[in-house]
C-alpha positions in Angstrom: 69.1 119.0 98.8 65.8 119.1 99.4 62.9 116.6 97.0 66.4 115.1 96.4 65.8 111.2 96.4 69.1 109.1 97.8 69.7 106.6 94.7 70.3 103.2 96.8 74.5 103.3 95.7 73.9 106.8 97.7 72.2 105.7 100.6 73.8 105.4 104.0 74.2 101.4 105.7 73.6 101.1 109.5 75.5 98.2 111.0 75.6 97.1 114.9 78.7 96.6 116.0 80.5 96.0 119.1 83.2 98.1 119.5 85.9 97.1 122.2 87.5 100.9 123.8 91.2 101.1 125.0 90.3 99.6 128.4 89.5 96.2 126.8 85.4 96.9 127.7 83.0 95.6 124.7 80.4 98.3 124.1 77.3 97.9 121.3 77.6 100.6 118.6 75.5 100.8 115.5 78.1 102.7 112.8 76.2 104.4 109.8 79.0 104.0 106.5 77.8 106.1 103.7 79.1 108.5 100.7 80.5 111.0 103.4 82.4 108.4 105.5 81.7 106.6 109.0 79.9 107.6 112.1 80.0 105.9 114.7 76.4 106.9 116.3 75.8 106.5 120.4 78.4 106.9 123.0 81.4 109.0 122.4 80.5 109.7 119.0 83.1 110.4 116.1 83.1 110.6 112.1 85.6 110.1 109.4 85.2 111.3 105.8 85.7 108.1 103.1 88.8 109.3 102.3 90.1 110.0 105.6 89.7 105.8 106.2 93.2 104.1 105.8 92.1 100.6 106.1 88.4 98.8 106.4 89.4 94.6 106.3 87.9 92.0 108.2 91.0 90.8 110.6 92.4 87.0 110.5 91.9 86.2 113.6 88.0 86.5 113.8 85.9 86.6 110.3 83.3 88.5 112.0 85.6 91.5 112.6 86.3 94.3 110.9 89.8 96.9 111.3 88.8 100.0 110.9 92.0 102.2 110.5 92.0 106.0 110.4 93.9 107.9 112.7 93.7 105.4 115.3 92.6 101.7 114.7 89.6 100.3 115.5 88.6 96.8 116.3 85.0 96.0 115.3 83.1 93.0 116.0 79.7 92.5 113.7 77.0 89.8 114.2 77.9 87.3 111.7 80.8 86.8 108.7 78.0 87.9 105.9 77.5 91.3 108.3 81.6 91.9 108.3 81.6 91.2 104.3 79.0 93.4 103.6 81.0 96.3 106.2 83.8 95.9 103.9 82.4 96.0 100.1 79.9 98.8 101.8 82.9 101.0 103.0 84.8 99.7 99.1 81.5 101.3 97.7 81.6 104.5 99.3 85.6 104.9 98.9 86.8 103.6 102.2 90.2 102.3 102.6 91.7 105.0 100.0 93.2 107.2 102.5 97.0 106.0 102.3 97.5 104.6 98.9 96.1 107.6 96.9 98.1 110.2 99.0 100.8 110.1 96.8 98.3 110.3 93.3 96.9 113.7 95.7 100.5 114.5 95.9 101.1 114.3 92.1 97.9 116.5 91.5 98.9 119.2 94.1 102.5 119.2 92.3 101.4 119.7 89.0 98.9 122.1 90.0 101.7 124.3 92.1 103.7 123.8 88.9 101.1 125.5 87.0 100.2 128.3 89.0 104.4 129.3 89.2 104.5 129.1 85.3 101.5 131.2 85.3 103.2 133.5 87.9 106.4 133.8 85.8 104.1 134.2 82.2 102.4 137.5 84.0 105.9 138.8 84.8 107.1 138.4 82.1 104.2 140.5 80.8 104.2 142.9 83.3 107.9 143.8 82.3 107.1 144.2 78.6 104.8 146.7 79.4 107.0 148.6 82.0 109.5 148.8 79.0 106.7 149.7 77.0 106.0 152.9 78.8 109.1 153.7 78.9 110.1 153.6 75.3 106.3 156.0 75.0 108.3 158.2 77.9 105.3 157.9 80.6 
C-alpha cells in the first residue's frame, strides 16, 4: 500500500548465498525471504510463497548450509553458521517450512467447509420443495 511503513517482523531479509545447480557448478545468489515467501534474485530467478516451502534446515554435514525444500531441494551455502541460523529462524518467522505438515490441518478446513456448503445445499432443497408443495396445495 502506499505511505504504508513495513514494521521490521514485516520487512523482507537479503542473504548471499551460494547456490550449487544440478551440474555440481557453485554460483553466488543473494535470496530475499520475507512475508510472501523466497526469491531467489539474479540468474535463473524463481520464488516460492511461505507456505509453499516444505523444509528450511541447516543440513548436518555443513553448519553453514541451509536445505531449502519446495518442489525441488535446494542446497544453500551462507557465509558463516550465525548467517545459516538467522536463514532458518528468518524463514520460521515468515512461515517457512509449513508446507507439508499443515496440509492435512488445510485438508480438515476444506472438509468441513465442503461439509457445510452440501448441508446448506440439502437445507435449500428441502425448502425449495416445501414451497413447490406449497403452490400446489394454493393450485398455481
Amino acid at each position: 500500500r502506499i505511505g504504508h511503513v513495513l514494521r521490521e517482523s514485516e520487512r523482507p531479509r537479503l542473504f548471499t548465498v551460494t547456490k550449487t545447480n544440478d551440474a555440481g557448478k557453485r554460483q553466488k545468489r543473494t535470496l530475499e525471504v520475507g512475508p510472501q515467501g523466497v526469491r531467489l534474485k539474479e540468474g535463473k530467478s524463481w520464488e516460492y510463497a511461505a507456505d509453499c516451502i516444505h523444509e528450511a534446515v541447516r543440513t548436518t554435514a555443513n553448519p553453514c548450509e541451509v536445505q531449502l525444500r519446495v518442489r525441488k531441494k535446494y542446497v544453500l551455502a551462507l557465509e558463516s553458521y550465525e548467517q545459516a541460523s538467522k536463514f532458518v529462524s528468518t524463514g520460521a518467522l515468515f512461515g517457512m517450512g509449513k508446507g507439508p505438515s499443515d496440509r492435512s490441518e488445510r485438508l480438515v478446513r476444506v472438509s468441513e467447509e465442503l461439509e457445510h456448503v452440501r448441508a446448506g445445499l440439502a437445507e435449500q432443497k428441502a425448502q425449495q420443495e416445501e414451497l413447490k408443495a406449497q403452490l400446489r396445495a394454493v393450485g398455481v
